[in-house]
PDB file of N, CA, C and O in Angstrom:
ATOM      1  N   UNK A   1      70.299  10.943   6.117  1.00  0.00           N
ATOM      2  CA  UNK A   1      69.695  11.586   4.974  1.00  0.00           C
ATOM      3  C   UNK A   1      69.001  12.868   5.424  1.00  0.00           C
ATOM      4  O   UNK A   1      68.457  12.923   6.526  1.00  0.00           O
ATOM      5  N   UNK A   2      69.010  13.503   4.904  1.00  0.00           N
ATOM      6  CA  UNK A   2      68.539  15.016   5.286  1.00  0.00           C
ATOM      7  C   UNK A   2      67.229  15.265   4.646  1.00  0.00           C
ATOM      8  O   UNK A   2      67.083  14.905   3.478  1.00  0.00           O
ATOM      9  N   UNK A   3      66.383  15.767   5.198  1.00  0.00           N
ATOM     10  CA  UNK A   3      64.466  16.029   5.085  1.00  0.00           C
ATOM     11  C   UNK A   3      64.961  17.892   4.660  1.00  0.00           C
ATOM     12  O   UNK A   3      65.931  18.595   4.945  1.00  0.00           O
ATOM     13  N   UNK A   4      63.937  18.057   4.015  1.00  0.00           N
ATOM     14  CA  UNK A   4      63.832  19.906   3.635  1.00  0.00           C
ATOM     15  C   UNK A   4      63.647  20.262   5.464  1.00  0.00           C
ATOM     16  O   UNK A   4      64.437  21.203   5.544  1.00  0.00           O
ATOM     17  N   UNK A   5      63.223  20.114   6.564  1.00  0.00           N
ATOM     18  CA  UNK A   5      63.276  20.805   7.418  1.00  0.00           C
ATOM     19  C   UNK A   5      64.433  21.007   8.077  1.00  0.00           C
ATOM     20  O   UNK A   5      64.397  21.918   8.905  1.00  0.00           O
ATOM     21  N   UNK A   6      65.710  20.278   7.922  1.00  0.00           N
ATOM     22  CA  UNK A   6      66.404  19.661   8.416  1.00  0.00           C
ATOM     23  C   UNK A   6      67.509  20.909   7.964  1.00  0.00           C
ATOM     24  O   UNK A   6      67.498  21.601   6.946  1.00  0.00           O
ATOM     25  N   UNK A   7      68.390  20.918   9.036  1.00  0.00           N
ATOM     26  CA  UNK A   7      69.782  22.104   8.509  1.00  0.00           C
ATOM     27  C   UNK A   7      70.788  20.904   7.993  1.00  0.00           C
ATOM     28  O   UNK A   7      70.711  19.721   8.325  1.00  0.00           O
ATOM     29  N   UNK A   8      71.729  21.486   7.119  1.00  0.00           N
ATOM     30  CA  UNK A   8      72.862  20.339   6.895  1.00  0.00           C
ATOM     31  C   UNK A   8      73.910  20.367   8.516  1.00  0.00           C
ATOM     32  O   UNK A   8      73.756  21.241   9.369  1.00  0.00           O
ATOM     33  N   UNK A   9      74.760  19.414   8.616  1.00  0.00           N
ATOM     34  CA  UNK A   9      75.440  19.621   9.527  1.00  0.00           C
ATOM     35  C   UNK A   9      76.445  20.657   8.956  1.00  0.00           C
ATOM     36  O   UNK A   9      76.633  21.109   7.827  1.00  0.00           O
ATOM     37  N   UNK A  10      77.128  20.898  10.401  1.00  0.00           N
ATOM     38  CA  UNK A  10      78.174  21.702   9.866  1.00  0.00           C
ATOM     39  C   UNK A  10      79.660  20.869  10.204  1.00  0.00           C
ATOM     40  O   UNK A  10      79.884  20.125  11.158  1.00  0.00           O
ATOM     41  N   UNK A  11      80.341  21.158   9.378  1.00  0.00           N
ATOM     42  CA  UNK A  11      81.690  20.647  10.297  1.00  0.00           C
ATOM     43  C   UNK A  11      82.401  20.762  10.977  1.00  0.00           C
ATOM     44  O   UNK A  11      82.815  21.881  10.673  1.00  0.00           O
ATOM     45  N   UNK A  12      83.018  20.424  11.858  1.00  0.00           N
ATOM     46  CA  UNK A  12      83.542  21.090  12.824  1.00  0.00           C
ATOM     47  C   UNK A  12      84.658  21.874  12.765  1.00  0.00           C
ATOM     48  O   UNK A  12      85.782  21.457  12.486  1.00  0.00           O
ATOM     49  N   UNK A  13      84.216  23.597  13.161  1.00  0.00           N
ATOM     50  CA  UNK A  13      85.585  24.212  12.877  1.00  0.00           C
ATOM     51  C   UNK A  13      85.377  24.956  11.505  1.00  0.00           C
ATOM     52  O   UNK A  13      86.236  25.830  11.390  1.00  0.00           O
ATOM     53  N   UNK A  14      84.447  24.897  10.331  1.00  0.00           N
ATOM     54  CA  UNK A  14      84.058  24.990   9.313  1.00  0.00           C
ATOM     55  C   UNK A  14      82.982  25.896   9.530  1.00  0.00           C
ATOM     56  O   UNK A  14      82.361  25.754  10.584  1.00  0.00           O
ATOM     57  N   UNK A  15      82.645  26.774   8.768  1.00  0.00           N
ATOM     58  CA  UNK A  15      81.709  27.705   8.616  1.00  0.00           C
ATOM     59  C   UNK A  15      81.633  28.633   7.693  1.00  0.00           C
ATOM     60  O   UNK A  15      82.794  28.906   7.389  1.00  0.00           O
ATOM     61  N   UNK A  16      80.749  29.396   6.957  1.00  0.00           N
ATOM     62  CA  UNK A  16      80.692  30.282   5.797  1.00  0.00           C
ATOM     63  C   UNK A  16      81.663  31.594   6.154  1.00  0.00           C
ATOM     64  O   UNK A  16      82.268  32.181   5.257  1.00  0.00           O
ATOM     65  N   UNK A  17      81.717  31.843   7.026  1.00  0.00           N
ATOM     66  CA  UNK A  17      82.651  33.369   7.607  1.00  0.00           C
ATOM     67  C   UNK A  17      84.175  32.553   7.340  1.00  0.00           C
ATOM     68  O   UNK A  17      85.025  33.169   6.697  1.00  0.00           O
ATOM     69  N   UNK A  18      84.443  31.371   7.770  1.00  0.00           N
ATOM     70  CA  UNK A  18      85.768  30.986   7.081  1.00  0.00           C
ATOM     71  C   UNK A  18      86.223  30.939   5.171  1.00  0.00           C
ATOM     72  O   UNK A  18      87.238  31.225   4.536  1.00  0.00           O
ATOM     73  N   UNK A  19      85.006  30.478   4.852  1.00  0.00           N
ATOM     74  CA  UNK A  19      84.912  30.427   3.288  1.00  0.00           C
ATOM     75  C   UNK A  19      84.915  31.748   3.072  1.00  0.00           C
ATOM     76  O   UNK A  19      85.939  31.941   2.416  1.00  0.00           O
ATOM     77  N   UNK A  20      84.109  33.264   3.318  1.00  0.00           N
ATOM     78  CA  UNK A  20      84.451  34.066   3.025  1.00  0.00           C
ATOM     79  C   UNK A  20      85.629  35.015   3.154  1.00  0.00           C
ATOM     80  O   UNK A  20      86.122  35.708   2.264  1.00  0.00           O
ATOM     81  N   UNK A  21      85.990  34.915   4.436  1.00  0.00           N
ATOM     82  CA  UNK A  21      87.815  35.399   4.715  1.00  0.00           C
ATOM     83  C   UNK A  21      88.376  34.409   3.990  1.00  0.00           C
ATOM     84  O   UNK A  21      89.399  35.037   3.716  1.00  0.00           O
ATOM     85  N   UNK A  22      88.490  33.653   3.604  1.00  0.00           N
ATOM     86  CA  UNK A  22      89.680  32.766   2.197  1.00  0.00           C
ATOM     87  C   UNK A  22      89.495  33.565   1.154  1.00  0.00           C
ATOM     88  O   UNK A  22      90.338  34.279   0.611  1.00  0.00           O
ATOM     89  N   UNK A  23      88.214  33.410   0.849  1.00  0.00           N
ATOM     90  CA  UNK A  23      88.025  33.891  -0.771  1.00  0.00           C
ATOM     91  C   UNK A  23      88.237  35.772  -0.813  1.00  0.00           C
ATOM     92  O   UNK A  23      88.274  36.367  -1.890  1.00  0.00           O
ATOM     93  N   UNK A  24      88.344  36.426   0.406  1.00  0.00           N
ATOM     94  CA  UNK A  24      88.543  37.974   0.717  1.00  0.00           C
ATOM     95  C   UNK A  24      90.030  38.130   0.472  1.00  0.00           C
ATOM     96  O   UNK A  24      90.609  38.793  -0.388  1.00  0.00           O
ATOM     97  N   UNK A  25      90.521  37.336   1.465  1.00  0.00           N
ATOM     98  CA  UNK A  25      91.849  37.739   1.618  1.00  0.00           C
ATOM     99  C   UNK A  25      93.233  36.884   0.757  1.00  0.00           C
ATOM    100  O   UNK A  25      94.423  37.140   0.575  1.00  0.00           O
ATOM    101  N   UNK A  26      92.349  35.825   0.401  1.00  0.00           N
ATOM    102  CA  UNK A  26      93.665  34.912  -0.443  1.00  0.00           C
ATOM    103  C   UNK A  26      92.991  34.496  -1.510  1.00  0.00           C
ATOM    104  O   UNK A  26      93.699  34.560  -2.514  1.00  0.00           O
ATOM    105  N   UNK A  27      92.014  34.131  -1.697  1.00  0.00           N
ATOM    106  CA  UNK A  27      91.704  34.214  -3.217  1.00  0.00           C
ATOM    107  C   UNK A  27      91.795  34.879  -4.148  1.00  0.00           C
ATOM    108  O   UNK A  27      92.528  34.684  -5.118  1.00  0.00           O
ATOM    109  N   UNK A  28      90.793  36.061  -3.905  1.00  0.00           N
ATOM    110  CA  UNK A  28      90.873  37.201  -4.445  1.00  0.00           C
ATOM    111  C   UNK A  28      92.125  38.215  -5.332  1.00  0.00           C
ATOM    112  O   UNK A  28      92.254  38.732  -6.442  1.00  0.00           O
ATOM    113  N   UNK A  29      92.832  38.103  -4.140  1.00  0.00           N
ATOM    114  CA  UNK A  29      93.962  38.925  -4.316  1.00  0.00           C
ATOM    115  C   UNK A  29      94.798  38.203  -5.593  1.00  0.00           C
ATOM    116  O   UNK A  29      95.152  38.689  -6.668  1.00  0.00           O
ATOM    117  N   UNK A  30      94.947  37.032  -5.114  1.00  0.00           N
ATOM    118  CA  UNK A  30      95.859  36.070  -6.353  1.00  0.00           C
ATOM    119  C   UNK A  30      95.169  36.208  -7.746  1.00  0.00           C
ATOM    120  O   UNK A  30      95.678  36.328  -8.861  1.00  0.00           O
ATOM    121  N   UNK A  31      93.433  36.138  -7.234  1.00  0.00           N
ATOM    122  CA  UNK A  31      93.015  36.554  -9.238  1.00  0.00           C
ATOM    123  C   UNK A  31      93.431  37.772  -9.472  1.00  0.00           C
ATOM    124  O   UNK A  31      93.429  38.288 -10.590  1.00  0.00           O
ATOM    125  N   UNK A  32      93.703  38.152  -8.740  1.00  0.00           N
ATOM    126  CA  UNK A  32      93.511  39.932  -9.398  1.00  0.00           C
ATOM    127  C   UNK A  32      95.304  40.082  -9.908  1.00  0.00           C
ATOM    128  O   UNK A  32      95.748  40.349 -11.025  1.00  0.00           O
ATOM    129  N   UNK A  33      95.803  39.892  -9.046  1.00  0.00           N
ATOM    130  CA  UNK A  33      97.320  39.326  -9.368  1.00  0.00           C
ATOM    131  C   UNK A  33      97.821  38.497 -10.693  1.00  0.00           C
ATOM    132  O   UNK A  33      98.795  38.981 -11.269  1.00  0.00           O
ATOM    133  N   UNK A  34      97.390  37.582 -11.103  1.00  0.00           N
ATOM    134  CA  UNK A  34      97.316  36.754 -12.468  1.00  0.00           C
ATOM    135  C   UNK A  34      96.379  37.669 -13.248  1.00  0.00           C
ATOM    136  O   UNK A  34      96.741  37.787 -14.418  1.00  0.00           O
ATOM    137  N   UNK A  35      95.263  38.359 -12.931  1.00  0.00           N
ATOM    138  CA  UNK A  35      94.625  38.837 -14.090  1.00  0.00           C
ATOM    139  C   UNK A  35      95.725  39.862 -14.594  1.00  0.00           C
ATOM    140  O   UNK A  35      96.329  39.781 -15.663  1.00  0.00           O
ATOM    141  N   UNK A  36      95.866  40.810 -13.656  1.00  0.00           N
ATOM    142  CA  UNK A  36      97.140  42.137 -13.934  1.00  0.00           C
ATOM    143  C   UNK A  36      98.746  41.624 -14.986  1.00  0.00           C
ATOM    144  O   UNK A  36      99.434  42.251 -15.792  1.00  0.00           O
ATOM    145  N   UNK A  37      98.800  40.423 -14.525  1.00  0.00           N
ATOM    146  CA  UNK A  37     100.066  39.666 -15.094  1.00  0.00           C
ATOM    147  C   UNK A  37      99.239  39.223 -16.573  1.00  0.00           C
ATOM    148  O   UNK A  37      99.838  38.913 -17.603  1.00  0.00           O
ATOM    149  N   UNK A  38      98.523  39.246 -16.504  1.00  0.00           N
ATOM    150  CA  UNK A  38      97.973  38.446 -17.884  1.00  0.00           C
ATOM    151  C   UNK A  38      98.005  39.510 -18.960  1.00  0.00           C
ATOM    152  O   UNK A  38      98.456  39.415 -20.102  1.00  0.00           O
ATOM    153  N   UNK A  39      97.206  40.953 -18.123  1.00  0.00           N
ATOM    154  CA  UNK A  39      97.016  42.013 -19.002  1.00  0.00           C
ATOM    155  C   UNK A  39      98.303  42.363 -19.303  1.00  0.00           C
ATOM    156  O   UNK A  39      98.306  42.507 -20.526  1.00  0.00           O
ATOM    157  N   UNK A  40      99.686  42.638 -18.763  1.00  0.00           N
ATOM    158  CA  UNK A  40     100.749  43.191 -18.836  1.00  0.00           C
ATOM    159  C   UNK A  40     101.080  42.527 -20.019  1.00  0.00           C
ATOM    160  O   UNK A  40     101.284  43.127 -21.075  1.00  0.00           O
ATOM    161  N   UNK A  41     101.165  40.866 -19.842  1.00  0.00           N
ATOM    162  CA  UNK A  41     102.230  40.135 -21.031  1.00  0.00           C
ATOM    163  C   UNK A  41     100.964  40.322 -22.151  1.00  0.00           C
ATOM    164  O   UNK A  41     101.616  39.654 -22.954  1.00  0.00           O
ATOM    165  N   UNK A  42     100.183  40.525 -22.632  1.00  0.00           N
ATOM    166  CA  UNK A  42      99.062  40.714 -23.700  1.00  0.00           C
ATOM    167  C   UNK A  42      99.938  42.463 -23.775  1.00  0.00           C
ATOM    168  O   UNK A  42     100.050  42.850 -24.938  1.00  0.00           O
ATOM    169  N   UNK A  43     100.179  42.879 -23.324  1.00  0.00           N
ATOM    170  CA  UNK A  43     100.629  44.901 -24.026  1.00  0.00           C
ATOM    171  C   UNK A  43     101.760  44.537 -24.240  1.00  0.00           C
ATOM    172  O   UNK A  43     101.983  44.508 -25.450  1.00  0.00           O
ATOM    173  N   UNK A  44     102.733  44.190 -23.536  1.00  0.00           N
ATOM    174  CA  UNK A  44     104.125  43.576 -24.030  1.00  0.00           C
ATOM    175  C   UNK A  44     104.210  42.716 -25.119  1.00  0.00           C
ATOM    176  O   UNK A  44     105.261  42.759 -25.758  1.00  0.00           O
ATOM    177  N   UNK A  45     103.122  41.752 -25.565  1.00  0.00           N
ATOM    178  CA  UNK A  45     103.230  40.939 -26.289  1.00  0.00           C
ATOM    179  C   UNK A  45     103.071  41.900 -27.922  1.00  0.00           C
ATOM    180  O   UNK A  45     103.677  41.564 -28.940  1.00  0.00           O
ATOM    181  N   UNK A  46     102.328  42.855 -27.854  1.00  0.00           N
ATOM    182  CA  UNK A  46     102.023  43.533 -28.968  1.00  0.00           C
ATOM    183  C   UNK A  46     103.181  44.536 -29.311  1.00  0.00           C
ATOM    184  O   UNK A  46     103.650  44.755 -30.428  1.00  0.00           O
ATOM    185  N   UNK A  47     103.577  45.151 -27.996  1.00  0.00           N
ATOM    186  CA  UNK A  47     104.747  45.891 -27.979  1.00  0.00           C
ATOM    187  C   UNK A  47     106.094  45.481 -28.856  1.00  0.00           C
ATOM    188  O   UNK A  47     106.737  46.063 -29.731  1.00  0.00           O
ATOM    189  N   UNK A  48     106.195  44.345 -28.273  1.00  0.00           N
ATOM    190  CA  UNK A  48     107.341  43.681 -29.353  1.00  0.00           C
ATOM    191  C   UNK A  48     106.744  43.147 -30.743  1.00  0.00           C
ATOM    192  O   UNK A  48     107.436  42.962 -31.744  1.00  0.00           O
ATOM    193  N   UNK A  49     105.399  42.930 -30.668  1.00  0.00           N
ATOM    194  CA  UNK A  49     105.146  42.726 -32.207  1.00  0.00           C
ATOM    195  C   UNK A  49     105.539  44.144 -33.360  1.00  0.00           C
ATOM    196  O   UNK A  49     105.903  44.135 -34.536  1.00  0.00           O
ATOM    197  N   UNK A  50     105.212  45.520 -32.185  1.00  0.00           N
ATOM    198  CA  UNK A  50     105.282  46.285 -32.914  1.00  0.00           C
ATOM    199  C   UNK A  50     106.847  47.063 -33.029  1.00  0.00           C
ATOM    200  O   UNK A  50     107.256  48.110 -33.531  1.00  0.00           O
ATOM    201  N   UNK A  51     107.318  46.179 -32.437  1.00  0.00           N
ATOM    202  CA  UNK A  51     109.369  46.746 -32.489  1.00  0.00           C
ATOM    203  C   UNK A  51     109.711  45.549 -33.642  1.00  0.00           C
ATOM    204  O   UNK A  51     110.460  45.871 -34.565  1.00  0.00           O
ATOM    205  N   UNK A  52     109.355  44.642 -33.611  1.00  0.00           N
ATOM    206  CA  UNK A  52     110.124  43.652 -34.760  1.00  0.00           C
ATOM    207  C   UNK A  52     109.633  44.277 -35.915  1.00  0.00           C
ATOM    208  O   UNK A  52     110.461  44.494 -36.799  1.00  0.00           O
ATOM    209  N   UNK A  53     108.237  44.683 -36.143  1.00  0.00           N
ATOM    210  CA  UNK A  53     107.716  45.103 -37.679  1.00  0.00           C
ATOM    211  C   UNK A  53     108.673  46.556 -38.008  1.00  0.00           C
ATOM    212  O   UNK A  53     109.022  46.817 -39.160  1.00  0.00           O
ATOM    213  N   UNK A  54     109.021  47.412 -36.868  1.00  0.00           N
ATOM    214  CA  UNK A  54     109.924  48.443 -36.971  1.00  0.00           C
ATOM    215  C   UNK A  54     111.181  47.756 -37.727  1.00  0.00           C
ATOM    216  O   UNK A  54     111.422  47.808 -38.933  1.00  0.00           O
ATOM    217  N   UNK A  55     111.922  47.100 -36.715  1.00  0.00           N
ATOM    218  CA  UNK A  55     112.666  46.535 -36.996  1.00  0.00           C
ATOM    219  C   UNK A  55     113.046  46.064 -38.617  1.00  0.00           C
ATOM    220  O   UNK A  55     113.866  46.546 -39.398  1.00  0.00           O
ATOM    221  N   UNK A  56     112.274  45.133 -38.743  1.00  0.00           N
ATOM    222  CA  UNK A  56     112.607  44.481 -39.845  1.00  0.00           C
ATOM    223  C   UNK A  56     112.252  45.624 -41.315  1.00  0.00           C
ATOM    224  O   UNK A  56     112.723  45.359 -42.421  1.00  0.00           O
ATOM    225  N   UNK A  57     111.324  46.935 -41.061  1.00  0.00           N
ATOM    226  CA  UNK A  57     111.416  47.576 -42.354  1.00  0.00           C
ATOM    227  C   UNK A  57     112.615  48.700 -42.322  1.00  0.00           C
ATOM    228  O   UNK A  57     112.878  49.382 -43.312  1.00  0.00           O
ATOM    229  N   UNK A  58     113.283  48.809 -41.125  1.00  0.00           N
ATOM    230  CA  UNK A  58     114.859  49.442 -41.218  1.00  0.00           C
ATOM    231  C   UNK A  58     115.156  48.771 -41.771  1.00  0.00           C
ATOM    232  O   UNK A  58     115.086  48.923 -42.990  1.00  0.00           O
ATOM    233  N   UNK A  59     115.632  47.700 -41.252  1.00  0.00           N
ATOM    234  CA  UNK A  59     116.517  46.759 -41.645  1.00  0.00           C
ATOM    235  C   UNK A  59     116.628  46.747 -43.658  1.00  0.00           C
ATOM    236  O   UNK A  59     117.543  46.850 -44.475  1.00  0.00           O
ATOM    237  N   UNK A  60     114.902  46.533 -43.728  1.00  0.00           N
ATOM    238  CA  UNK A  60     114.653  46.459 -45.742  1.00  0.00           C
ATOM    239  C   UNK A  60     115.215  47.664 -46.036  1.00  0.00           C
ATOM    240  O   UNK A  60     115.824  47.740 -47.104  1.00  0.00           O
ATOM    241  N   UNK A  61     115.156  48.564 -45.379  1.00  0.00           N
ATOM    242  CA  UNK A  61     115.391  50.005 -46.127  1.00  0.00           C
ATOM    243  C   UNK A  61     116.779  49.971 -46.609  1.00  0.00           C
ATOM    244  O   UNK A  61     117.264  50.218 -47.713  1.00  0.00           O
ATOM    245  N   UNK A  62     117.486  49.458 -45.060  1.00  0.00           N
ATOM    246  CA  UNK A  62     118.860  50.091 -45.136  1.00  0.00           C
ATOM    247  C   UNK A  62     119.800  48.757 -46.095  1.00  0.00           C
ATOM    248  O   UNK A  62     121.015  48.744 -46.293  1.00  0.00           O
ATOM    249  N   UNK A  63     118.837  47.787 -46.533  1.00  0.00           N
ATOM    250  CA  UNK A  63     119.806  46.793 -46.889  1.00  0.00           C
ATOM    251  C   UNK A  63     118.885  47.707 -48.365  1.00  0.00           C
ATOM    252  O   UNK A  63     119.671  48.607 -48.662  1.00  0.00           O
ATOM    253  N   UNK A  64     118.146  47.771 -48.929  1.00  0.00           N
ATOM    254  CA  UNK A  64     117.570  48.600 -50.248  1.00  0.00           C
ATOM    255  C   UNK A  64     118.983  50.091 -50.806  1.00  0.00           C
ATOM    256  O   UNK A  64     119.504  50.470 -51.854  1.00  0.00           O
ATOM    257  N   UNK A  65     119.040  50.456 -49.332  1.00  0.00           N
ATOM    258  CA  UNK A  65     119.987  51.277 -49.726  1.00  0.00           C
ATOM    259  C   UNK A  65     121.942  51.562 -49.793  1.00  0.00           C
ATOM    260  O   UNK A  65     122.724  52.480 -50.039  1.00  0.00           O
ATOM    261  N   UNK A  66     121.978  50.115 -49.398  1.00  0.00           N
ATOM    262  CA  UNK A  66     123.282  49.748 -49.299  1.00  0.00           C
ATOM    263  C   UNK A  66     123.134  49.300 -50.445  1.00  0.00           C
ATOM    264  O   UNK A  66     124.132  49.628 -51.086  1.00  0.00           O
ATOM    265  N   UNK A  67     122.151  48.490 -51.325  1.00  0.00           N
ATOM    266  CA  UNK A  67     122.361  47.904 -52.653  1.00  0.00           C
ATOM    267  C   UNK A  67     121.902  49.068 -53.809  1.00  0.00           C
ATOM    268  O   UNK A  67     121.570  48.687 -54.931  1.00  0.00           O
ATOM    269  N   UNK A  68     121.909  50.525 -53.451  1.00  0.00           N
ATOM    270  CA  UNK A  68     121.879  50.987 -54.395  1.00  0.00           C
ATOM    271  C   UNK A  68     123.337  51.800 -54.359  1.00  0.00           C
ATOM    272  O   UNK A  68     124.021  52.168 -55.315  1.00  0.00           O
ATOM    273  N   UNK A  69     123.505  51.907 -53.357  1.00  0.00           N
ATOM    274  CA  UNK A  69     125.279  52.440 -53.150  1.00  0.00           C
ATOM    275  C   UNK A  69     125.977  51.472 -54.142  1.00  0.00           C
ATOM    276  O   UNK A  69     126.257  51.716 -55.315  1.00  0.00           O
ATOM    277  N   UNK A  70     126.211  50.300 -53.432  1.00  0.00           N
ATOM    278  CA  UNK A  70     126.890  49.275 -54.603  1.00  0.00           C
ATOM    279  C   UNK A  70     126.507  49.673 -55.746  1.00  0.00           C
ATOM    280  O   UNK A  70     127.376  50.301 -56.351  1.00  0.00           O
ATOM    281  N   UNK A  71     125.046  49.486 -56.543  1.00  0.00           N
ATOM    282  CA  UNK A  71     125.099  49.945 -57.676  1.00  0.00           C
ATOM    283  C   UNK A  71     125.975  51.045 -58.644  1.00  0.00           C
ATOM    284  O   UNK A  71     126.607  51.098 -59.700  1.00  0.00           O
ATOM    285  N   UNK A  72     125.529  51.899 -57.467  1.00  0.00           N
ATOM    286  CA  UNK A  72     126.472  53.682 -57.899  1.00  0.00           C
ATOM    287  C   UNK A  72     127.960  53.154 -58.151  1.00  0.00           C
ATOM    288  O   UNK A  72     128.402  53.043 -59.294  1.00  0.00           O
ATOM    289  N   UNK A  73     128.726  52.826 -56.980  1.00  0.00           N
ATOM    290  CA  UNK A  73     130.070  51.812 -57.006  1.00  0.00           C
ATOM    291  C   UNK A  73     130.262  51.169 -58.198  1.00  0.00           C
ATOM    292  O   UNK A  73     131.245  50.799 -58.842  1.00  0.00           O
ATOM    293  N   UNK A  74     129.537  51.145 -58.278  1.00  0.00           N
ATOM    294  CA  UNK A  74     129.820  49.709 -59.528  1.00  0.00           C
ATOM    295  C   UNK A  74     129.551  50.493 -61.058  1.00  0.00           C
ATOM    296  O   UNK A  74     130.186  50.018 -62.000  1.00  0.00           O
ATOM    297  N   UNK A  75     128.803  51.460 -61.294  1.00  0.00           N
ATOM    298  CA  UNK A  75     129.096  52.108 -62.513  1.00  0.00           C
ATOM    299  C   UNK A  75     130.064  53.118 -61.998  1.00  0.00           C
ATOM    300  O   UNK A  75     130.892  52.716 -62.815  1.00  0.00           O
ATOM    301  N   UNK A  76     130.390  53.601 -61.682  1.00  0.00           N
ATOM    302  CA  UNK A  76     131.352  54.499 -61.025  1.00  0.00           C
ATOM    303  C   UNK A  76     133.026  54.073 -61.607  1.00  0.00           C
ATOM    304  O   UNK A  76     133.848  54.679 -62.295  1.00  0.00           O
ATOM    305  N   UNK A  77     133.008  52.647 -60.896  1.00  0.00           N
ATOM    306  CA  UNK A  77     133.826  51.889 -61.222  1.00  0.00           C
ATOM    307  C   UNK A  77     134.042  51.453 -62.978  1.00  0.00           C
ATOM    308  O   UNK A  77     135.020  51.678 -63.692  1.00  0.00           O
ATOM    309  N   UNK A  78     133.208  51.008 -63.199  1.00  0.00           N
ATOM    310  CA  UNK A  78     133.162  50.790 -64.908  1.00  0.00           C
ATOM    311  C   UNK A  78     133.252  52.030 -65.961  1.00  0.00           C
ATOM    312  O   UNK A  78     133.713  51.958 -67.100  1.00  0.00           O
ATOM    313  N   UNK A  79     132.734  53.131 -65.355  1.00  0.00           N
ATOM    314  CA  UNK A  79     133.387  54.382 -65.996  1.00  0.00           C
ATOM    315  C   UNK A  79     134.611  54.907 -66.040  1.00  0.00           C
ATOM    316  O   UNK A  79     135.063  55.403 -67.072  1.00  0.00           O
ATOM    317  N   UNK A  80     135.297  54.844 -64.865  1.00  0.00           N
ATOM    318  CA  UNK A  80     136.774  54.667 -64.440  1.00  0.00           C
ATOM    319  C   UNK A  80     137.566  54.105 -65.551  1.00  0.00           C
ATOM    320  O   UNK A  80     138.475  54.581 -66.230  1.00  0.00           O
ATOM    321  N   UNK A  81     136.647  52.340 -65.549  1.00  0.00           N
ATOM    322  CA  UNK A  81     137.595  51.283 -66.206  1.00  0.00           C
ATOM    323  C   UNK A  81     137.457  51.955 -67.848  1.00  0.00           C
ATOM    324  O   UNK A  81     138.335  51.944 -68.712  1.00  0.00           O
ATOM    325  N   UNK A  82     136.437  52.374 -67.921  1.00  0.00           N
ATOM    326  CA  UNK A  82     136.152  52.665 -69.156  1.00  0.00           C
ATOM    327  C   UNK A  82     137.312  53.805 -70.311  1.00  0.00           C
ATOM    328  O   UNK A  82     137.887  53.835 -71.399  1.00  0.00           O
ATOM    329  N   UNK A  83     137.011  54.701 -68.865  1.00  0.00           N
ATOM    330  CA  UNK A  83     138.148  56.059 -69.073  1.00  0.00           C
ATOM    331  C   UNK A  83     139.788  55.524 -69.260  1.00  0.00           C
ATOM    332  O   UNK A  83     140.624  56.012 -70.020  1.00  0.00           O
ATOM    333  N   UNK A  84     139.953  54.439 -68.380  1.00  0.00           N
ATOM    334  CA  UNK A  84     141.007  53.785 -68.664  1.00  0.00           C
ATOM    335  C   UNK A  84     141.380  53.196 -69.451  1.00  0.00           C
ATOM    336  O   UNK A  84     142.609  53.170 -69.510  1.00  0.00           O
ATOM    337  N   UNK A  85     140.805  52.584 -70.249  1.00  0.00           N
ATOM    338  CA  UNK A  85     140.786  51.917 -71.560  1.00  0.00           C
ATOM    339  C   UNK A  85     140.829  52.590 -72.553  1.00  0.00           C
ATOM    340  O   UNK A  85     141.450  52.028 -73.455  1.00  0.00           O
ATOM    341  N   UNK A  86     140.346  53.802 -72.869  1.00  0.00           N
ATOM    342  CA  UNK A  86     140.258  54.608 -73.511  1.00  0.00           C
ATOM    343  C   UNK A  86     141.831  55.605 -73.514  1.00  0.00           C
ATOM    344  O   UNK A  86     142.451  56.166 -74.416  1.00  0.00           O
ATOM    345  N   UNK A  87     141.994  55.503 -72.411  1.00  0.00           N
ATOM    346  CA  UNK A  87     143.919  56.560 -72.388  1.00  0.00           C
ATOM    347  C   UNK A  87     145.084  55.599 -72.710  1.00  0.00           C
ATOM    348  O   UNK A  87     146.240  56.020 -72.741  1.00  0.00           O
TER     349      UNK A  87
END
């Protein structure tokens, strides 16, 4: 049992200069590594949020404007038929 005057033992081979070269040279580095990877897929993640919202209002436009072509087509056509009916 250990008294306040008392040092803890140490273990053998074990010491704070080992705990700090771990946490310097291999800890460290790996957070900073996962943090950088974390930040990347969080800008990428928005990036493609902001290509699908592109995306999908082409997409409305050009299907808005293929169905007004048809429209045109389609009286176009019935005027035709019309003119035809008429000769």
């Amino acid at each position: 049992m250990l008294t306040i005057c008392e040092e803890p033992k140490r273990y053998s081979g074990f010491n704070m200069e080992v705990l700090e070269t771990v946490l310097r040279w291999i800890v460290m580095p790996i957070g900073a590594f996962v943090w950088l990877m974390f930040m990347r897929q969080q800008d990428q993640g928005t990036q493609i949020a902001v290509i699908k919202t592109q995306n999908d209002m082409s997409r409305m436009a050009h299907d808005r404007e293929i169905r007004e072509i048809k429209n045109m087509l389609d009286k176009i056509l019935e005027k035709l038929d019309d003119k035809a009916d008429k000769d």
